[in-house]
N, C-alpha and C positions, 0 to 999 in steps of 0.2 A: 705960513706959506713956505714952502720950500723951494732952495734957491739950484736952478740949473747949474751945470756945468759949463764954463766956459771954452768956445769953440775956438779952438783958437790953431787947429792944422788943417792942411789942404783946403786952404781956401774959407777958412771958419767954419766948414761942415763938417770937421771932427775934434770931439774931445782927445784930450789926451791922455785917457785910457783906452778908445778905440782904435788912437793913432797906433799906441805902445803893443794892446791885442792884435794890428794886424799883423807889425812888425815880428811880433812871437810867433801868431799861426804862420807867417811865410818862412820864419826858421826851422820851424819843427817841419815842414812840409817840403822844405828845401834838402833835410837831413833825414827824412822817413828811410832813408833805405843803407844808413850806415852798417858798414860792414858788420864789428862788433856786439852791433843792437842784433842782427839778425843771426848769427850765431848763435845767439839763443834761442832766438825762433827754429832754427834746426836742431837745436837738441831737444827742444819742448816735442818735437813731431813724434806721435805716438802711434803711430797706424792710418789706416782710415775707415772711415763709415760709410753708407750710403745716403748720400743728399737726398732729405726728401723732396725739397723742389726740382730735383733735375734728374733725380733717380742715378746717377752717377755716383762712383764711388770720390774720396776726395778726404785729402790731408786732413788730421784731429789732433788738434795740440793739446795739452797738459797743463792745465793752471795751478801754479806752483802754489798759489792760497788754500782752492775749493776740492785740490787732489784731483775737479773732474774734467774731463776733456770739449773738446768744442772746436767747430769750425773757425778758419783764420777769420774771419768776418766778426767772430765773438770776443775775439782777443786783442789786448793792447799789450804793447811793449812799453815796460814799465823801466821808468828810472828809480831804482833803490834810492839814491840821494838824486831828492826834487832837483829841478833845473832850475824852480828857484820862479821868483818875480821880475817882469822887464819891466821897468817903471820911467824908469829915463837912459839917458845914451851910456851912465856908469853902470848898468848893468848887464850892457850889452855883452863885455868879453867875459865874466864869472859865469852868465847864463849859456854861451857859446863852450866855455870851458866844461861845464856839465852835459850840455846836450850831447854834447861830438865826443862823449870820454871813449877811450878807446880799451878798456877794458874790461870786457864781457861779463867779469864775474857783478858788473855795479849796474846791468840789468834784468829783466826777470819777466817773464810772460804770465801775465793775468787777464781772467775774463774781463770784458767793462765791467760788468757789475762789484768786481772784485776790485780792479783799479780804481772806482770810484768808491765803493767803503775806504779804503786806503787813503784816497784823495781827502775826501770830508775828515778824516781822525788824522791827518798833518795839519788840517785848518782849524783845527780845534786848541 
C-alpha cells in the first residue's frame, strides 16, 4: 500500500508540493512580462502569416531550436539556465534570482514542443 502525502498547508488541504507549485506558478505568472525576457520575444519577431482561425494577418516568431516559425500562442520563453526547484522557503531568493535575471542573452524563444524536449533532457 502506498502511503499518501501529508496535508499539512492551508488548512491540511495542501501538500507541500502543491503548496510550493503554487507559490512557483504565482511567481512565474507575477513575472510573465519581464522586460528582458521579452526582448527577446522582439527579436525572435520574424514577419507575419495569415491566421487561419481569424483569417488576419499576425506576428511569427522564430524558434531558436526547430529554425521554424510559429504564432506567440506556440511559443515559450525559455530560461537558458532553469529557474531551478522551489521546494521550501531556501529556495525561494536563488529561484527569484533566475527568474527576474536581467540579461537578455540568458533567454531564448522556443516552440512548447521544443521547450518541452529541453525540459525532459534537463530531468534526465
Amino acid at each position: 500500500m502506498s502511503q499518501r502525502a501529508a496535508r499539512t498547508r492551508n488548512a491540511n488541504t495542501m501538500t507541500e508540493a502543491e503548496y510550493w507549485g503554487k507559490v512557483r506558478s504565482a511567481l512565474r505568472k507575477a513575472f510573465a512580462y519581464w522586460k528582458p525576457a521579452q526582448a527577446v520575444l522582439k527579436q525572435a519577431e520574424c514577419g507575419t502569416r495569415v491566421n487561419p482561425k481569424t483569417g488576419r494577418h499576425k506576428k511569427v516568431y522564430l524558434c531558436i531550436s526547430c529554425l521554424k516559425t510559429g504564432f506567440r500562442e506556440e511559443m515559450h520563453i525559455d530560461h537558458i539556465d532553469p529557474c531551478g526547484s522551489l521546494r521550501s522557503a531556501d529556495d525561494v531568493a536563488p529561484f527569484l534570482e533566475r527568474l527576474t535575471c536581467e540579461d537578455s542573452s540568458n533567454y531564448q524563444l522556443l516552440h512548447k514542443t521544443c521547450h518541452q524536449e529541453k525540459t525532459n533532457q534537463g530531468r534526465k
